[in-house]
C-alpha positions, -999 to +999 in steps of 0.1 A: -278-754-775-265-773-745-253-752-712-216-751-723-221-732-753-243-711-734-221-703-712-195-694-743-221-670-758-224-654-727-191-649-721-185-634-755-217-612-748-198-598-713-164-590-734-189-575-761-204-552-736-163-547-715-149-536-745-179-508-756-178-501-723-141-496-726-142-475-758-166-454-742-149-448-717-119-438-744-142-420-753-146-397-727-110-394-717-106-381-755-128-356-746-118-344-712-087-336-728-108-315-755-130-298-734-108-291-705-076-297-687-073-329-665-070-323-629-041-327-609-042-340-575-029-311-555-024-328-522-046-355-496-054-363-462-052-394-443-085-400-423-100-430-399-132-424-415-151-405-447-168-377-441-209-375-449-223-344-463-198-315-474-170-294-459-168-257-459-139-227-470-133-199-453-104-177-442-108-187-404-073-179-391-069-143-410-039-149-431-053-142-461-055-175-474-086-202-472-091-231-449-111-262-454-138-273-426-154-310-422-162-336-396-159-373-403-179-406-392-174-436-366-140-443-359-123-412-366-154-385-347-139-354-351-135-319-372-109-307-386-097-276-401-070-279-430-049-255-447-063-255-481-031-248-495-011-279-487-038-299-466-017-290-432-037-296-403-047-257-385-068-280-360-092-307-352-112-317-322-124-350-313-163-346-307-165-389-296-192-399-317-202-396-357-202-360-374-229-365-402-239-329-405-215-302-426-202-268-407-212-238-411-187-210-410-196-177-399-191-148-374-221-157-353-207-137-320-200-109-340-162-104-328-149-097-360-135-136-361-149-165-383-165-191-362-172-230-373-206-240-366-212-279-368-233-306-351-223-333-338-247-359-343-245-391-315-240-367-286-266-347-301-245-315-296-240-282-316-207-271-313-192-236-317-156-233-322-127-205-322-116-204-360-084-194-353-076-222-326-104-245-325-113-238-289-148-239-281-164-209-280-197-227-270-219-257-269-256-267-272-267-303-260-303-309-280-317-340-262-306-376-253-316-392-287-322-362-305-289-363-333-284-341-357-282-344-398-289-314-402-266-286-415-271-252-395-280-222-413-269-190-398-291-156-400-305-130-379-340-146-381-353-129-349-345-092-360-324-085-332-293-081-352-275-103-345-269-138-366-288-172-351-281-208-358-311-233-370-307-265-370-332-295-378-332-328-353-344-366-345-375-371-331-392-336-352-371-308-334-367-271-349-339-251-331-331-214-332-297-210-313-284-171-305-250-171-325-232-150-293-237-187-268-259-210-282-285-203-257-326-214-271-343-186-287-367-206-298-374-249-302-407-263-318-411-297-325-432-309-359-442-343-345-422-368-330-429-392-351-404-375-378-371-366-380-359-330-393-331-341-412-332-314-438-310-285-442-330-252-433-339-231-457-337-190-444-360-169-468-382-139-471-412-162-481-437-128-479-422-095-484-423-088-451-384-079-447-382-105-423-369-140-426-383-171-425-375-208-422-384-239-444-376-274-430-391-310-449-398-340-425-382-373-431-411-399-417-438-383-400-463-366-420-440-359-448-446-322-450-429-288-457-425-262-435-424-227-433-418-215-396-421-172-384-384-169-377-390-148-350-410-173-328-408-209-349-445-209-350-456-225-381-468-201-412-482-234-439-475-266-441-477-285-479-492-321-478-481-324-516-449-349-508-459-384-503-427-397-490-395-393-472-375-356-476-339-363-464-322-333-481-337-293-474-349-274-508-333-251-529-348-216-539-344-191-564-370-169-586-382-200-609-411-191-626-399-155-624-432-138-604-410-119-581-408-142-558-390-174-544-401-205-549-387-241-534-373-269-553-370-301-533-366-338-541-386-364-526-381-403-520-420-405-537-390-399-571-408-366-573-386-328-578-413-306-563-414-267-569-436-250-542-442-214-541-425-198-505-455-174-497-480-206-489-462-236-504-491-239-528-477-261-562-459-246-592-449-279-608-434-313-603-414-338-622-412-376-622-377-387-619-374-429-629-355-431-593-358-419-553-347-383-551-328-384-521-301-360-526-302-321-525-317-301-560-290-270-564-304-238-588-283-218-614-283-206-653-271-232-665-267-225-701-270-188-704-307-187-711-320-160-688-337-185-669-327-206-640-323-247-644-325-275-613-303-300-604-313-329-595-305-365-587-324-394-588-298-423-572-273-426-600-289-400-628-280-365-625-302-344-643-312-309-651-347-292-656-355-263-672-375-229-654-408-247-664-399-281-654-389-300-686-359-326-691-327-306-708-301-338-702-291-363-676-262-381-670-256-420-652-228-421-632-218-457-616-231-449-582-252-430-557-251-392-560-264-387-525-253-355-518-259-337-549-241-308-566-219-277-569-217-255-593-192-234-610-176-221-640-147-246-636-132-246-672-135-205-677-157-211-705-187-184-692-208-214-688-215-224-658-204-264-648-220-292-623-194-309-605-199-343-580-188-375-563-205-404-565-206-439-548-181-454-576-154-434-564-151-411-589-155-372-592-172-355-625-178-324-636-201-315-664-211-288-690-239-274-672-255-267-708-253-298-722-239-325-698-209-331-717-178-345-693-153-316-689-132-340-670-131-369-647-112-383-615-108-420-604-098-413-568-112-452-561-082-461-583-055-437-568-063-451-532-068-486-547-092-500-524-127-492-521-135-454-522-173-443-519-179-408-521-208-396-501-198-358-498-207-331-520-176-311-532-167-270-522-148-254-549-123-221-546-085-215-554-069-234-525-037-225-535-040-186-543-028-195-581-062-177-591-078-204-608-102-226-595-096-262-574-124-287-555-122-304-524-139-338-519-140-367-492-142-405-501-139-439-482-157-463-466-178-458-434-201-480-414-216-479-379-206-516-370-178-523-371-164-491-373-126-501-368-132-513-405-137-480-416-112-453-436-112-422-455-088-394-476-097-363-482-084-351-515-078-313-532-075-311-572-070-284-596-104-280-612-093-254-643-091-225-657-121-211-641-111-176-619-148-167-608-165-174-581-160-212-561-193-234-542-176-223-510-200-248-489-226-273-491-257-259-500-233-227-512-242-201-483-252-195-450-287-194-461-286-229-481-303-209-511-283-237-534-286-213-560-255-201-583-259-168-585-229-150-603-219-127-572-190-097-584-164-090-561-168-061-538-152-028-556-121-014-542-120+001-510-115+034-508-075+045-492-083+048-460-087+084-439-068+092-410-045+107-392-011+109-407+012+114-375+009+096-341+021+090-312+037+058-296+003+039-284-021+070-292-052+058-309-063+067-343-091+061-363-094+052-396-122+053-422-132+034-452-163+026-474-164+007-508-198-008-530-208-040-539-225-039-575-251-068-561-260-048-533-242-071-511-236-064-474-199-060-464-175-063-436-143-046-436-102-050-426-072-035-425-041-045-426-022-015-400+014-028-416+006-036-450+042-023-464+062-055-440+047-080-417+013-073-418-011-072-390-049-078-394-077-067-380-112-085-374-135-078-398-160-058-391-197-062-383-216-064-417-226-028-431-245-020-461-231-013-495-215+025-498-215+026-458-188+038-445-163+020-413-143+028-390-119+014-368-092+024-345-058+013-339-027+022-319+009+014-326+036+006-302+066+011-317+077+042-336+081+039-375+062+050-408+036+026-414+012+014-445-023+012-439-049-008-469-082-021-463-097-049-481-142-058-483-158-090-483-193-100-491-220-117-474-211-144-499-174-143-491-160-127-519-128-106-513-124-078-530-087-066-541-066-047-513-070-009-513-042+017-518-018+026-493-025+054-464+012+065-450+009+069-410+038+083-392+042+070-353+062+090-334+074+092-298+056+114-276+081+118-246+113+108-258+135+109-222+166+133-220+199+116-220+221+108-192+253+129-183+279+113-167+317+134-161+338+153-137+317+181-119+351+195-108+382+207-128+409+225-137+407+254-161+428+240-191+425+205-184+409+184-209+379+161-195+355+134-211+317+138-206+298+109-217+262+109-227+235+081-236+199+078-249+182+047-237+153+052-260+124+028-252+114+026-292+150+013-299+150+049-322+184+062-329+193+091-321+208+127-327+231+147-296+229+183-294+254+196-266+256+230-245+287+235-225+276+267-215+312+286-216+307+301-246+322+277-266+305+267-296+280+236-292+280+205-309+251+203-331+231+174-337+257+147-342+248+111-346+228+093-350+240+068-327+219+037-316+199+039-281+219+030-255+253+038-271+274+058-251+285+089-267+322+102-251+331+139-262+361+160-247+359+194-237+383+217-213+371+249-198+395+279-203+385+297-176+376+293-139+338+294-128+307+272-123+290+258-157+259+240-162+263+215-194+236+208-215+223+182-234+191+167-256+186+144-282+160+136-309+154+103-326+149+100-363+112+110-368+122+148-355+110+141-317+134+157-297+133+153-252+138+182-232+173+191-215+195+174-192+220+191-174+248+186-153+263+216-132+305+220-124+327+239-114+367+247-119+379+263-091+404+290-083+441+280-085+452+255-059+487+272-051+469+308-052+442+294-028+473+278-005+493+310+002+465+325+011+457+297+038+489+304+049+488+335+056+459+336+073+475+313+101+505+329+103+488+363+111+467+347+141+500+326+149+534+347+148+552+327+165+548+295+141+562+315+109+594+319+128+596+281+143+589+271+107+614+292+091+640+281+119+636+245+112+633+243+075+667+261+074+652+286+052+656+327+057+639+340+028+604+321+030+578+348+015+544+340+010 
């Protein structure tokens, strides 16, 4: 067969295999649309760079509604914090060099506020910022040379209750920084020759009730760790790894012996599972690639028993308790950063969803690794769109059904002005349940799907039921959490209008009872709820109302203003005003104090309104007039008054001068009489 026909069988071979490969992929559109609905891009976000690693939710400026956290590579360097309702930008921060590592959001100073946690890795810098405003709250430098890929995991470690931040670096660093300012608690180093790239794991590895640490070297001697949280000092080491670890482990009750065991994936294309008291084996599987990306842990398919995630390069796949192959699935690219899971289809079975180096976003049947749907977000931004970032999943847009975040692009570290990125949010389905809220899914980077119910219902809060303008009250509530969950608590002091949030409290145990205090300075009938949320960040629904009454305290007399002279008869206009500093209307109660009858609560008139009422006196004496007012809750000021007088007749009180000087001054009557011309003058 000479070269031209050759060429012409190969050619038909390569449209052979382009058009299976196209009916295939038929295929699996046919069943997307039979398994679950297709997504819908709900909005995106223009970047200089992609973003490495995963973002995290959270609701960090207390409206009620989430935001989306994640830094991004050369040529963009910074973090930002979206609005995961319409990707508007709540803030970003330019940290100058490449943020490879994902945030951590948490109330590590224990204000009450959400903090985001996240490394930045060239200037080798931990940062701690404001949630609300994306000031920084604090910063910890690790060491000229010493970046960081590893995601912090927050937890009081040291038992001094408060949370800490661990972070792996370069050049074989452990770190254990106090959440309140990022001072050292603690730094060990594991060998210089290594790098601790690998999210920490935070664990009760012995029963002890305290937590420990587990960190895997990259280079080096290729070991796991397990540190004393207290002190970083090292509690066993496992030489069973023969190669790189780039990702942390996972852990969850495997093998189901009461206790944790680790689940990690190794470059040697091993999934290891080591038990967390003294990291001695359990089992291990051969995967046919590297397993570089992150294993994640949950019942899959409703056995009982927990499955692992894996990925070895391209091939996702899942292994039972006891470490046998259920299914796999080839994508068309590197799944670096592994999985979430969640029940995206509200089917009650749990699904795997991820990104992949093709530029396009899956998510899977965790049972049986059929495609529930697919997204070619390489196509929508039609140029090159690799997806190195693990997706978070949650209801963005408060619709109550479930939606996933993911980052794409392409990123190098020279040139960097060649680099782009968009971050995208689509409706994932039907699912209402828990989301994958952050990489690794929690603080602790357990990685394990664990179906965590809502707190219950708060109880209506307790309290008092009148106030004063600015007095403080204090108000008490308690709820449970059915997985024994910790809890923080707030209230919402005008839950009937505008609302007003408070900080969430410190974290209490299930069934404990809070309290907080609160003082109002306006006058008005108020509604207060309170609403729980788990260590896990699940919200529970808002509680019923408590009815609190504010009320004035010294509510000022009104002003009298008015003739304090008269005539007996004559008709005169008093005028009073309120100037009431709560903008309260008010009610006028008068006093003329002449008998006459009062006027009796009249109004109400607006603060500040003047109030004109006429009033003559009938007869002549001195009179103190009276006045007080009382706004619309009942308060009522004490009494102003303003004393008067009508005097005597002024023609009765003129004769009588008269005669007076005519008695010491004969003489002048008679002059007087002689010159007017008068002869009967009588006074």
């Amino acid at each position: 067969m000479d070269v031209d026909m050759y060429q012409k069988v190969w050619i038909a071979v390569l449209c052979m295999i382009l058009c299976i490969g196209g009916a295939v992929q038929s295929y699996a559109a046919t069943k997307q649309s039979s398994t679950g609905s297709s997504p819908q891009i709900l909005w995106w976000y223009d970047l200089q760079a992609p973003s490495f690693g995963s973002s995290a939710t959270g609701d960090i400026d207390n409206d009620g509604k989430l935001e989306i956290v994640f830094g991004t590579y050369f040529n963009d360097e910074s973090v930002y914090a979206l609005n995961a309702d319409d990707g508007s930008l709540l803030w970003s921060y330019n940290t100058g060099g490449c943020n490879d590592a994902s945030p951590a959001i948490a109330d590590v100073d224990l204000d009450g506020n959400l903090e985001v946690v996240i490394p930045a890795s060239s200037p080798s810098t931990v940062y701690c910022f404001n949630g609300m405003t994306g000031s920084i709250k604090w910063s910890r430098f690790t060491g000229t040379a010493n970046c960081i890929d590893s995601p912090p995991a927050v937890a009081d470690v040291d038992n001094d209750n408060k949370p800490e931040v661990i972070i792996g670096t370069f050049h074989g660093y452990v770190f254990c920084l106090n959440g309140e300012d990022g001072s050292i608690c603690w730094q060990i180093n594991l060998g210089t020759n290594s790098y601790i790239q690998s999210c920490p794991n935070i664990l009760d590895i012995n029963g002890d009730q305290k937590l420990d640490i587990v960190v895997a070297q990259w280079n080096g001697d290729h070991r796991i760790y397990a540190l004393n949280g207290e002190n970083g000092s090292t509690k066993w080491y496992s030489n069973q790894p023969q190669d790189w670890m780039y990702h942390g482990g996972s852990f969850a009750d495997i093998d189901e012996d009461g206790r944790a065991e680790i689940a990690i994936g190794c470059y040697d294309s091993h999934v290891y599972v080591v038990n967390s008291e003294d990291g001695s084996p359990v089992w291990n599987y051969l995967a046919p690639f590297y397993v570089g990306a992150p294993t994640s842990i949950a019942d899959l398919n409703n056995d009982n028993h927990f499955e692992i995630v894996f990925v070895a390069y391209n091939i996702l796949g899942v292994l039972s308790h006891t470490g046998s192959l259920l299914w796999s699935y080839s994508a068309g690219g590197n799944i670096f950063r592994g999985a979430a899971i969640a029940d995206v289809n509200g089917d009650n079975i749990l699904d795997v969803a991820f990104g992949s180096e093709d530029g396009t976003v899956r998510v899977l049947s965790g049972d049986t690794g059929e495609v529930i749907w697919t997204y070619d977000l390489q196509a929508h931004y039609g140029m090159l769109f690799q997806i190195d970032h693990a997706p978070v999943i949650g209801d963005f847009n408060g619709d109550g059904k479930l939606d996933l975040f993911i980052i794409g692009g392409y990123g190098v570290s020279s040139p960097e002005t060649n680099n782009y990125g968009r971050a995208y949010a689509l409706t994932a389905g039907n699912g209402e349940n828990q989301g994958w809220p952050m990489f690794r899914h929690d603080l602790r980077h357990s990685s394990c799907f664990n179906i965590n119910r809502i707190p219950d219902i708060p109880t209506t809060p307790t309290g008092p039921s009148v106030l004063y303008v600015e007095e403080s009250g204090t108000f008490t509530t308690s709820t449970v959490d059915s997985d024994g969950d910790e809890l923080q608590y707030r209230f919402d002091w005008d839950a009937a209008s505008s609302h007003d949030y408070s900080n969430w409290t410190t974290m209490v145990s299930s069934g404990e009872p809070v309290s907080l205090s609160h003082a109002w300075n306006t006058s008005g009938n108020y509604t207060i709820k309170t609403q729980a949320r788990d260590e896990h960040g699940a919200l529970s629904n808002w509680s019923n109302p408590l009815g609190t009454t504010i009320i004035h305290h010294d509510l000022p007399p009104p002003s009298i203003d008015g003739p304090t002279q008269g005539k007996r008869g004559v008709t005169y206009t008093y005028t009073f005003v309120e100037t009431n500093p709560g903008g309260e209307p008010v009610l006028y109660w008068v006093e003329w104090g002449d008998g006459s009858p009062a006027v009796e609560w009249i109004g109400p008139y607006p603060a500040g309104q003047a109030l004109p009422i006429n009033h003559s006196f009938t007869e002549k004496g001195a009179y103190t007039i009276k006045a007080k007012v009382k706004d619309t809750l009942t308060t009522e000021s004490d009494w102003a008054t303003l004393d008067i007088s009508m005097p005597k007749d002024y023609t009765f009180t003129l004769n009588i001068l008269f005669q007076h000087i005519f008695v010491q001054h004969p003489f002048m009557f008679h002059l007087l009489r002689h010159l007017l011309g008068f002869q009967n003058i009588l006074f």
